[in-house]
Every structure is written in C-alpha cells, then in structure tokens.
NUVEX-963149 format. One record per residue (C-alpha): z, y, x; residue in one letter. Coordinates in steps of 0.02 Angstrom, whole numbers, m for minus. Each point is the difference from the previous one (the first is absolute). Example, Ala and Ser with C-alpha at 12.3 -4.5 7.8 and 13.67 -1.06 7.14 Angstrom:
% residues 2
{{390, m225, 615}, 'A'}
{{m33, 172, 69}, 'S'}
//
This chain:
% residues 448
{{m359, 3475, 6982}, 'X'}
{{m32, 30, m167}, 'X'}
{{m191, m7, 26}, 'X'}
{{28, m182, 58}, 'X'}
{{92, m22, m163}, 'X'}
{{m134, 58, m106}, 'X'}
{{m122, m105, 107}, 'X'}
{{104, m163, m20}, 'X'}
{{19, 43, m191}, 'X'}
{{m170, 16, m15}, 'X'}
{{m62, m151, 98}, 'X'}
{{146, m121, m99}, 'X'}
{{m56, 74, m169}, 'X'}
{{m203, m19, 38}, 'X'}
{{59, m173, 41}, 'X'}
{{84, m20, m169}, 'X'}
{{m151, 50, m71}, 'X'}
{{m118, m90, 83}, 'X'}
{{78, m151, m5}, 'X'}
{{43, m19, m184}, 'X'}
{{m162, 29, m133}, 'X'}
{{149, m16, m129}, 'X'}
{{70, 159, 48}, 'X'}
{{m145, 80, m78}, 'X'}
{{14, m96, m153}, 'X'}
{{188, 31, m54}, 'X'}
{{33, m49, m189}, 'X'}
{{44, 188, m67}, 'X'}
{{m73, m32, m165}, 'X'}
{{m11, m140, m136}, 'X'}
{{m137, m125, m6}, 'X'}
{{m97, m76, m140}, 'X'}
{{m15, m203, 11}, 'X'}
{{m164, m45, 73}, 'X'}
{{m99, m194, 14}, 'X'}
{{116, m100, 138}, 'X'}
{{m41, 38, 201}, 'X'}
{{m105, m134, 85}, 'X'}
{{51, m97, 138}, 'X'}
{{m91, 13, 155}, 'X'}
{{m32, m179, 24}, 'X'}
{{m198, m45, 22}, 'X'}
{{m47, m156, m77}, 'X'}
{{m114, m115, 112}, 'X'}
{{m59, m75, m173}, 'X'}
{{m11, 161, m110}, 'X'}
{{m202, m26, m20}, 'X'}
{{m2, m176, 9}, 'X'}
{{12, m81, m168}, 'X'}
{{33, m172, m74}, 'X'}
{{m109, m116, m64}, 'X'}
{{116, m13, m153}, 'X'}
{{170, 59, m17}, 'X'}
{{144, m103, m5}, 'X'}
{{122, 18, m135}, 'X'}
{{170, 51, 76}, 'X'}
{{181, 1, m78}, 'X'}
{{170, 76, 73}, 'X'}
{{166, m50, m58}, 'X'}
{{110, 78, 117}, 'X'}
{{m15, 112, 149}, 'X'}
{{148, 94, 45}, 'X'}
{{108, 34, 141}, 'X'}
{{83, m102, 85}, 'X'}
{{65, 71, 147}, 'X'}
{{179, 66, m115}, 'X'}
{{m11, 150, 137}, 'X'}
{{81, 169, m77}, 'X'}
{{m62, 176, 34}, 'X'}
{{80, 49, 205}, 'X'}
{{98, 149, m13}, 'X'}
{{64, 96, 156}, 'X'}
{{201, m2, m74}, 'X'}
{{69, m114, m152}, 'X'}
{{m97, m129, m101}, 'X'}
{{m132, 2, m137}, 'X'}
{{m48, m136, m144}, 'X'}
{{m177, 85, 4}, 'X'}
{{m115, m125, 64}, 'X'}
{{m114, 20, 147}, 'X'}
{{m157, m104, m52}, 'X'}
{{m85, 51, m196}, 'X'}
{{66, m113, m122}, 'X'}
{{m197, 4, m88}, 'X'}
{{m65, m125, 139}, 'X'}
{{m76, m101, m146}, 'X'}
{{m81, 153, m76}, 'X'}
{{m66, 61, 170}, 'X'}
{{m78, m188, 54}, 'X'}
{{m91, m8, m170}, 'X'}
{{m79, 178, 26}, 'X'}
{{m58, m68, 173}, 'X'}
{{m66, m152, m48}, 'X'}
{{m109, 91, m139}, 'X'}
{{m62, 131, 120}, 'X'}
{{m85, m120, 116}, 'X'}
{{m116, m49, m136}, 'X'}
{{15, m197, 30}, 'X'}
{{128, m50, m108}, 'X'}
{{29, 7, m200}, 'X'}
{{176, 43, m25}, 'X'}
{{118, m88, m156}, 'X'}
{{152, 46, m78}, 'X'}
{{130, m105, 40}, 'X'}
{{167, 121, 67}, 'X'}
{{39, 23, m177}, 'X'}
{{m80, m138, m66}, 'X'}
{{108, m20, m161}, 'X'}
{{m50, 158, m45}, 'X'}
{{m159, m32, m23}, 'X'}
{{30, m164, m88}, 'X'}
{{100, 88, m111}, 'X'}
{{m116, 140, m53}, 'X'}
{{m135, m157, m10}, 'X'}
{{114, m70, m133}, 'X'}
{{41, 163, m85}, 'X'}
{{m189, 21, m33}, 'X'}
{{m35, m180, m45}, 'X'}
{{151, 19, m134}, 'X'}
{{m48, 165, m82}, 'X'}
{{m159, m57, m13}, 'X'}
{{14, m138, m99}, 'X'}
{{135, 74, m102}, 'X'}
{{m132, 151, m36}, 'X'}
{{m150, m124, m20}, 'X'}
{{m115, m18, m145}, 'X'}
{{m48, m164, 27}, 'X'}
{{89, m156, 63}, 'X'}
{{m123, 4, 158}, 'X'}
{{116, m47, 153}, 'X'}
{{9, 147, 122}, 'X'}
{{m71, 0, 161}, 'X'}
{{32, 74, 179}, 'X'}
{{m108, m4, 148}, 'X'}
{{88, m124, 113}, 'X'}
{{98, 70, 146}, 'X'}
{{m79, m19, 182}, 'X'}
{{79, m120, 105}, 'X'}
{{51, 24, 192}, 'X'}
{{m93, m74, 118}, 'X'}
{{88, 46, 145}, 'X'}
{{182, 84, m20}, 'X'}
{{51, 118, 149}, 'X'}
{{201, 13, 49}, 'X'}
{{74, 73, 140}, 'X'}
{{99, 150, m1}, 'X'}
{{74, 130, 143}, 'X'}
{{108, m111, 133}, 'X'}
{{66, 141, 130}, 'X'}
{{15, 182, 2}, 'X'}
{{53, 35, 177}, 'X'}
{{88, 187, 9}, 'X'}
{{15, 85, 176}, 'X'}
{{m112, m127, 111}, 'X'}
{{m36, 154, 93}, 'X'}
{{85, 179, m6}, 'X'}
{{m6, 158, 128}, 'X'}
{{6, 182, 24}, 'X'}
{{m14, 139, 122}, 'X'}
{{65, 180, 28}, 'X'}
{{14, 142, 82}, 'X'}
{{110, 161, m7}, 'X'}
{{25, 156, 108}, 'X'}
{{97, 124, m10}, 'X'}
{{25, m22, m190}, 'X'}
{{m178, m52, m17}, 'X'}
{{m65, m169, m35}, 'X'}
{{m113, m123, m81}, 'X'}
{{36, m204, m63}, 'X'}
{{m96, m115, m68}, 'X'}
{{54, m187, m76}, 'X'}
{{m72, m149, m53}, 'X'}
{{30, m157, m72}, 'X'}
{{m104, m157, m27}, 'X'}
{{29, m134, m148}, 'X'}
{{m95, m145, m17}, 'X'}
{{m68, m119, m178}, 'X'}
{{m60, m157, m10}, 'X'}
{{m74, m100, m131}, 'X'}
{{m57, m192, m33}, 'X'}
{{m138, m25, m123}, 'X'}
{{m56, m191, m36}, 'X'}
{{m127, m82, m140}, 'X'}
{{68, m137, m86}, 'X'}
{{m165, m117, m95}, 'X'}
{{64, m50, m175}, 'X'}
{{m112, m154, 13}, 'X'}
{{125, m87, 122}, 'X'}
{{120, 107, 53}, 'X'}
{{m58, 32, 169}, 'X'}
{{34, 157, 114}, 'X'}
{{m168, 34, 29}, 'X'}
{{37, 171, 128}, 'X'}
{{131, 74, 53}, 'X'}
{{0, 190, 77}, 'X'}
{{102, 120, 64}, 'X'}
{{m22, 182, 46}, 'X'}
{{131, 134, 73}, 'X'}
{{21, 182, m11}, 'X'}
{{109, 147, 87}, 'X'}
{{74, 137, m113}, 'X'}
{{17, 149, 108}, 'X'}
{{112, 157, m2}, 'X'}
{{m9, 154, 95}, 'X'}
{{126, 153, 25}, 'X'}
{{m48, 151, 103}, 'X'}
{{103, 168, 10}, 'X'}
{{9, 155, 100}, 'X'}
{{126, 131, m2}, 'X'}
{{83, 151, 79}, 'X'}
{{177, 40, 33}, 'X'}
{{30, 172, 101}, 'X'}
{{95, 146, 4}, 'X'}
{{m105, 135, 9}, 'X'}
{{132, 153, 17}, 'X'}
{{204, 9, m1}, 'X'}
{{47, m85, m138}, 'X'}
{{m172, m36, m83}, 'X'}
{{m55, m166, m24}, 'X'}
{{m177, m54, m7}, 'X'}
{{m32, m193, m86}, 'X'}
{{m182, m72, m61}, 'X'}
{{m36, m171, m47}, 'X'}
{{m155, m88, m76}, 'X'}
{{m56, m167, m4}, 'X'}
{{m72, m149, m107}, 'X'}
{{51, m181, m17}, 'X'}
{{m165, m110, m65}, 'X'}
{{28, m205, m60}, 'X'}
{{m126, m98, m44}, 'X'}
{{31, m89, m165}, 'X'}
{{55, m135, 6}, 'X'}
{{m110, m63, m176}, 'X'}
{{m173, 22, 96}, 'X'}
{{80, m74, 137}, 'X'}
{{11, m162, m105}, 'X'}
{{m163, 34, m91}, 'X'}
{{m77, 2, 171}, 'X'}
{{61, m148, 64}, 'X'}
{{m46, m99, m163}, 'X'}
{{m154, 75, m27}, 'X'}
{{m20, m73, 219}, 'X'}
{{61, m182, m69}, 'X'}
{{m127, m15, m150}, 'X'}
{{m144, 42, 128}, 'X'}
{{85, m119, 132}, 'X'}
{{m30, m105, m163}, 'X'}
{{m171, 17, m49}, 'X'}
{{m37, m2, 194}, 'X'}
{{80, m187, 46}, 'X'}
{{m53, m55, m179}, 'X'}
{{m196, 30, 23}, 'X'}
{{36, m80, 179}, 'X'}
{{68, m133, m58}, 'X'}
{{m121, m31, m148}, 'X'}
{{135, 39, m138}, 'X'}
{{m103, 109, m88}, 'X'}
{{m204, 47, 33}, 'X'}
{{m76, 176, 31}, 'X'}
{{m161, 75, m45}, 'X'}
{{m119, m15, 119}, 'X'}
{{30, m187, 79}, 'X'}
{{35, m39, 168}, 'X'}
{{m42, 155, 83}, 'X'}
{{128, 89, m85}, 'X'}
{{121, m119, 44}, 'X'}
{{m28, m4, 181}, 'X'}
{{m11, 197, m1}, 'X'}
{{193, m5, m63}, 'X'}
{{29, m130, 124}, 'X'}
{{m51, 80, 127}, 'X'}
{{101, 169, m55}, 'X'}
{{130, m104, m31}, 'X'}
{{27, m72, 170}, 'X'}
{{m10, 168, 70}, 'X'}
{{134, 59, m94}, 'X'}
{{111, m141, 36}, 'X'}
{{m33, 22, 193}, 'X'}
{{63, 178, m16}, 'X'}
{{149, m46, m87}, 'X'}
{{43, m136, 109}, 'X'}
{{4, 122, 127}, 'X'}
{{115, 115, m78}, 'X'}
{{166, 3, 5}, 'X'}
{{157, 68, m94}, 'X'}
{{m1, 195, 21}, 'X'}
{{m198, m26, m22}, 'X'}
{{m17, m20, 194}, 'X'}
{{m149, m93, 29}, 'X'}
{{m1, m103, 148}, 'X'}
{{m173, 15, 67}, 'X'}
{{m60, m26, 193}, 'X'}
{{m34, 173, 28}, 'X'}
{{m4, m9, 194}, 'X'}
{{m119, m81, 115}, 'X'}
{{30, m130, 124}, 'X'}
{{m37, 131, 139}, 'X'}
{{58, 177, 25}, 'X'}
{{m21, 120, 126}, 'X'}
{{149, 137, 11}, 'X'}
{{m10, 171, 86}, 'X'}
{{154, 97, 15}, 'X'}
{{80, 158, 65}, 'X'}
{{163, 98, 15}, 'X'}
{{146, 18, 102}, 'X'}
{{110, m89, 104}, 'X'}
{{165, 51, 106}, 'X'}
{{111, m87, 123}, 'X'}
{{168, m54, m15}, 'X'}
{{34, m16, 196}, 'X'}
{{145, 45, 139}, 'X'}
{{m76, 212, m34}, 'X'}
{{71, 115, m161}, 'X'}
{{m121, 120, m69}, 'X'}
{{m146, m157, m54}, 'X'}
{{m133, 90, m89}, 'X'}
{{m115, m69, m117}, 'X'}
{{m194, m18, 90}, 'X'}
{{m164, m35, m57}, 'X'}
{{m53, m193, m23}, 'X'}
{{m124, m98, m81}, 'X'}
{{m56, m206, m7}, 'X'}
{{m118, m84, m42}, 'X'}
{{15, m204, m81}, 'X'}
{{m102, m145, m61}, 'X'}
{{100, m105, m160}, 'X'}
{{m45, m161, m68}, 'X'}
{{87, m64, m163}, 'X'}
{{39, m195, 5}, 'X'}
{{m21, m120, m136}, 'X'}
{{173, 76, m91}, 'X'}
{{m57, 181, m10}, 'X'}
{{190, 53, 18}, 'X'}
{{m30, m43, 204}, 'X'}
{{m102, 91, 102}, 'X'}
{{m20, m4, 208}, 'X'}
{{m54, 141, 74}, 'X'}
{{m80, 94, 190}, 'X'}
{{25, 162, 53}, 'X'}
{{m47, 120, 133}, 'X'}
{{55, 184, 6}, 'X'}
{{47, 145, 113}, 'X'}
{{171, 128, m17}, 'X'}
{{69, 115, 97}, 'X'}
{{218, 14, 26}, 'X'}
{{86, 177, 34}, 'X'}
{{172, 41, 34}, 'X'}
{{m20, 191, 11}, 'X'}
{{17, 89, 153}, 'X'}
{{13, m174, 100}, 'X'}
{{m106, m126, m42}, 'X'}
{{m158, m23, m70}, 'X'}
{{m126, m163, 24}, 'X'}
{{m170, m99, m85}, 'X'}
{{19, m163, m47}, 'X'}
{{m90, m158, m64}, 'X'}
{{44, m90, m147}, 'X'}
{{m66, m194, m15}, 'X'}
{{104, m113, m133}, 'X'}
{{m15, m151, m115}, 'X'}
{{98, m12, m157}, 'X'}
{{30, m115, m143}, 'X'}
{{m9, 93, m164}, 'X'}
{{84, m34, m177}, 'X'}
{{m83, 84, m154}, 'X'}
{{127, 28, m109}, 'X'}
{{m125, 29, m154}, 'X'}
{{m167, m69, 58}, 'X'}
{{m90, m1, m173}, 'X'}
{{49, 169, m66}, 'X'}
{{m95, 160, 59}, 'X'}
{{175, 68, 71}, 'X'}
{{67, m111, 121}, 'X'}
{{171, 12, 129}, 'X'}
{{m19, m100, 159}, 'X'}
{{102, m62, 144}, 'X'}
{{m34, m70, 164}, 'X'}
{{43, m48, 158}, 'X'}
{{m70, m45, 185}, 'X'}
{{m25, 9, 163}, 'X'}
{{m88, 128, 121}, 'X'}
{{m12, 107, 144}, 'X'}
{{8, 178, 96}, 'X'}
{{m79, 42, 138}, 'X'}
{{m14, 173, 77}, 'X'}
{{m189, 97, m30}, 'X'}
{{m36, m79, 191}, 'X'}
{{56, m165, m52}, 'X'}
{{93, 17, 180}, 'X'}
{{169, m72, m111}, 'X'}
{{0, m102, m153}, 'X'}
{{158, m62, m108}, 'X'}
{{22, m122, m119}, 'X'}
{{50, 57, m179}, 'X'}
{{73, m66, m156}, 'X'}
{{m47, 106, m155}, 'X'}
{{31, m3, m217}, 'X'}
{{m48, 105, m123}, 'X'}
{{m22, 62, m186}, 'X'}
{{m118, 66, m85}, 'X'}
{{m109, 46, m172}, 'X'}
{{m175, m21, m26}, 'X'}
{{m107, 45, m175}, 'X'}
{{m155, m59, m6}, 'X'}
{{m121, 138, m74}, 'X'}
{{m142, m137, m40}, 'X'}
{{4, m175, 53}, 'X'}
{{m78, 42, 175}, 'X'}
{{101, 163, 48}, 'X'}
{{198, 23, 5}, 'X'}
{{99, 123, 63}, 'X'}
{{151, m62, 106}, 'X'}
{{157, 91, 65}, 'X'}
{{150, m72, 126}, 'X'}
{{134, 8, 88}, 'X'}
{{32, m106, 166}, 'X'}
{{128, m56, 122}, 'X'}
{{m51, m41, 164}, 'X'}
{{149, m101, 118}, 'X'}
{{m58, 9, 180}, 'X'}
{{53, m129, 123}, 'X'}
{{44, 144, 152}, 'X'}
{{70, 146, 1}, 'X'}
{{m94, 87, 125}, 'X'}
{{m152, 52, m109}, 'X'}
{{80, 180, 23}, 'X'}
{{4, 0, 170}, 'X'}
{{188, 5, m16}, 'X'}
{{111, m165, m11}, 'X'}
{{199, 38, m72}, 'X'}
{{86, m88, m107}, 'X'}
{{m28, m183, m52}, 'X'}
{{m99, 49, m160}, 'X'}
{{m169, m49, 18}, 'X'}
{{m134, 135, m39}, 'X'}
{{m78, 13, m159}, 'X'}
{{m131, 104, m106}, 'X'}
{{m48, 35, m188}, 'X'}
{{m157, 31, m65}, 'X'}
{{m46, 67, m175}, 'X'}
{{m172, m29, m40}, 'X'}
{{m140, 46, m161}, 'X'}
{{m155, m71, 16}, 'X'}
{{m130, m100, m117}, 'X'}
{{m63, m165, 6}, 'X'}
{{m181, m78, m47}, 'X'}
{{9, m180, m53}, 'X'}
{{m150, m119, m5}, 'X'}
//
C-alpha cells in the first residue's frame, strides 16, 4: 500500500509540475522595474506603412463597462477594467507607425503652459517684438470609443482526484473584454470606421497535496500549488492594440488613408484581411471554431463486445465487431447510416450462438463542427443466425463519442440497445419480455 501511495504522490506532483511553467518561476525575491511586457498580438500591417500619416487626437477613452473587481465572498470598489484606457489607446495608435498623435486629454494644460511661456516672455523681453509660438497641430481625425463589457465567469471548471489522502485539483476561470474603437473626420463630423475587438483574461489554479497518517498518532500533510492570472492591463492593451489594426486594416480598404506601395499592397491586406474575417466568423464564444471538419462520406469499422439480455442468467459478454457506411446530409448535425457486422451471444454453461447484425439508423451529431463530438441515433435492423436459417426484426439506439484525430480519421466509441421483436433468439421463450442485446463498440472511421 504505501508503495501505491508514493506512486500516486509522485505521478500527481510530476503533474503539478508539468503542467504549470510558473511553478518554476515562484516570486521569492524582489524585482527591479523593467520596459513594459509585449502583447502577443501580430499585426497584419506592422511592415506596411502609410503614404502619410494622419494626425490623430483622443479625448476620452475609458471604461465604460462600471464592472468592479469579482471576488469569491463580499464586495470590492476596485475596478475590473484599467482606468488608463486613454493612455493605453494613444501608446497603440503611436506604435503602428501610421498615425501622429496630439495632446488633447489634458488639453488645458497645455494651453496653459502655452500662455505661461507667452507671458514670461514678454514680461522678460528686451524688445517690444510680439512673441511667437509654433501653432498647435490640428486633428484630422479624432478616435473615441472606450471599453463596453467585461464579461467575468463566461466559462469556469475544475477537476480532481484524491485517494486515500492523496490528490490533485486544478481550476479555471475565463473572463472576457471588449472594446469599440471609431474615427470621427473633423472636416464634417462623420464616423468614418468603426471597430471592435474582444479578449479573454484567463486564470488558472492547480494544487496537489497529501493527507495521511503514517504511524499511531502521526500525521503526515504536504501541499503545493500555484494560482497564475493573466493581467488584466495587457488584456486591454491587447485588445486595443487588435482594434487600431482592425483600423488601419478597414481604413486602407476602404480608401481612408493610402499605403506605400499602391494597389498591390492594398489588395495583399485585402486579401489577409478576408482570411481573417472567415476564421473569425467561424469562431464562436469559448473560441470554438465551427469548421466542416468531416466529410460527406465515412466508412466505420468497429469492434467489441456484446451480451444478451434473454429468458437465461449468467449472459456473458462475447466478441463482436461491424462494419458501416455514413453519409452526412445537407445539416451536418444528421447523418444516415448502413451497417453489416457479426457477434457472437453466451450464457455460460447453456447457451452460446453467431449472429448477423444488418441495421439502418438515423444519427444526430450533437457537436458536428468541433473535433469532439457526442452522437445519438436510432433505426431499424435485423438478426439472423450465422446460417441465416432464422432472421428477426430489430429496433436499436445508441450513444456514442467520436474525436476526430485529423479531418479524415476519428476515433468513435458506443454503447447500443438492441429491442428484438421475438423472444426466441435464445432458443428459449418465457416470459413476455422480448429478447434483447447490448453492444459496446471502439472502432475508427475514415471520412471522404
């Protein structure tokens, strides 16, 4: 026993390790301040430059969502979305190299130090020469917006395990951003674009730990484990820095503003551009993209047991395997399906028969865009003994999971019911319960 527990210990605590990179990391010591982290978006226009740049000015950018900070017990006046939106925007809008950024949060300010200057100089002057300051840039576009929704909890989750004082967990939780970015022309006050991006803020928990008593009296207890959140600043950074290239992007598509390097260029971030948009139109919340993985044709092979539930006790589970042609209709949710197979029924020490298996079923993906996939189905069918002396008509249903491992292979597994119409498939008629077998089945399937 207690090499299991050391096994178990070791196996939950590699798993600790392996799974969390911050483990090795842990903050024992103090840190000096270092140039701000980078987000990890990749700009489709990075290299692409303008023709000239256009001179921007911010007023206001801030967050509008009036979401606090979510706390597990109580209540908190600490918001949950960085109150420097404006800050953050203008830093974004200068890294991407096309526009030419203007004061104009703190506008008065400026105007102020303007007149402090233009007054001490002239007090301070040796001639009566009127004193001049280069003129302040003008806006030619101003961009608003600010953050509309921060979304806590869309999606949260966990597993465990413990024996014997043993065990392993593991949370998570899933927040989501969202910002709205739009360019205003000060010519006529027309919205010339307007964006949005999202972004999920994640946080992960993962412990392991050991409760035992290893002798009378003597109690054993280890814990360890690290909780990791993603801040919730680059989370906004990131999703601005997403709506100023969403921007540029629908801008030079639109003909808002001009890049270097003509037409080409601008059919080379049209093209990227629609590509991009296809792939988020087929993505979902919970980043679930809903491609057509499958194809319209499948082949299945599968094999495993089966056992009868008939007028004899001791059923025992025999070898069976089938063998089925699927073709997906228009909604790929709805499949119909053929199948052939061969399985053998046992009730130990009395009876013990081959049998084939023909049925036709209707079948309901549950999931029929995602990789993992339930299923249902239902049909018709028939068994008829290995001479085909005696066949019986059947009604069958099932469930079952398939993963597809690439977009042509997928492994499947299932469970069936089969409802015969007699009750004499055992030789033996009692009762007024009609015969019946189940079948559990793994197999894999090759679509085309």
């Amino acid at each position: 026993m207690k090499k299991i527990t050391i096994s178990i210990l070791c196996l939950l605590f590699a798993f600790l390790f392996v799974g969390c990179g911050a483990y090795f990391n842990q903050p024992l010591i103090q840190t000096k301040a270092r140039i701000g982290e980078n987000t990890s978006t990749v700009s489709s226009v990075k290299n692409i430059l303008p023709k000239a740049k256009k001179v921007v000015g911010v007023y206001k950018f801030k967050d509008q969502t009036g979401q606090y900070k979510p706390v597990e017990n109580g209540s908190t006046f600490s918001t949950a979305v960085t109150q420097g939106g404006t800050t953050i925007l203008l830093k974004s809008l200068e890294e991407s190299n096309w526009f030419t950024t203007i004061e104009r949060e703190n506008i008065s300010n400026l105007l102020n130090e303007r007149q402090i200057i233009r007054n001490t100089r002239q007090e301070y002057s040796n001639n009566n020469q009127p004193v001049k300051l280069y003129p302040l840039l003008f806006a030619d576009v101003i961009i608003e917006g600010g953050v509309v929704s921060y979304d806590s909890n869309i999606i949260t989750g966990g597993s465990g395990l413990r024996y014997f004082g043993v065990g392993a967990s593991n949370q998570y939780r899933q927040d989501r951003i969202t910002v709205y970015l739009r360019a205003v022309s000060t010519n006529n006050g027309k919205i010339l674009k307007n964006v949005y991006a999202s972004k999920t803020i994640l946080s992960q928990g993962i412990s392991a730990n050991l409760y035992r008593f290893v002798s009378l009296r003597r109690l054993l207890e280890a814990e360890t484990g690290v909780t990791k959140n993603e801040p919730a600043q680059l989370a906004v950074k990131e999703a601005i820095d997403k709506a100023v290239e969403l921007l540029i992007t629908e801008g030079i598509i639109d003909g808002l503003w001009q890049p270097a390097g003509g037409e080409a260029v601008v059919d080379l971030v049209k093209k990227n551009y629609e590509e991009e948009k296809k792939e988020a139109d087929a993505t979902k919340l919970f980043n679930r993209k809903q491609e057509l993985r499958r194809g319209r044709n499948s082949i299945n092979a599968t094999a495993g047991a089966s056992r009868i539930n008939g007028d004899y006790s001791n059923a025992a589970f025999s070898f069976g395997f089938d063998f089925k042609f699927k073709y997906l209709l228009k909604d790929p949710r709805f499949a119909l399906s053929l199948g052939v197979g061969k399985f053998e029924l046992e009730n130990t020490g009395i009876f013990y028969e081959s049998f084939i298996n023909s049925n036709a079923n209707f079948e309901y993906n549950i999931l029929p865009y995602d990789r993992f996939t339930p299923f249902l189905y239902a049909g018709i069918g028939s068994v008829s003994k290995k001479n085909l002396s005696d066949t019986y008509f059947k009604f069958q249903y099932g469930f079952g999971l398939e993963y597809l491992l690439t977009n042509n292979w997928g492994l499947t597994v299932n469970a069936e019911h089969n409802i015969l119409s007699t009750d004499s498939l055992d030789n033996l008629v009692r009762g007024q319960r009609k015969d019946q077998i189940w079948n559990i089945r793994a197999g894999i399937n090759f679509y085309f």
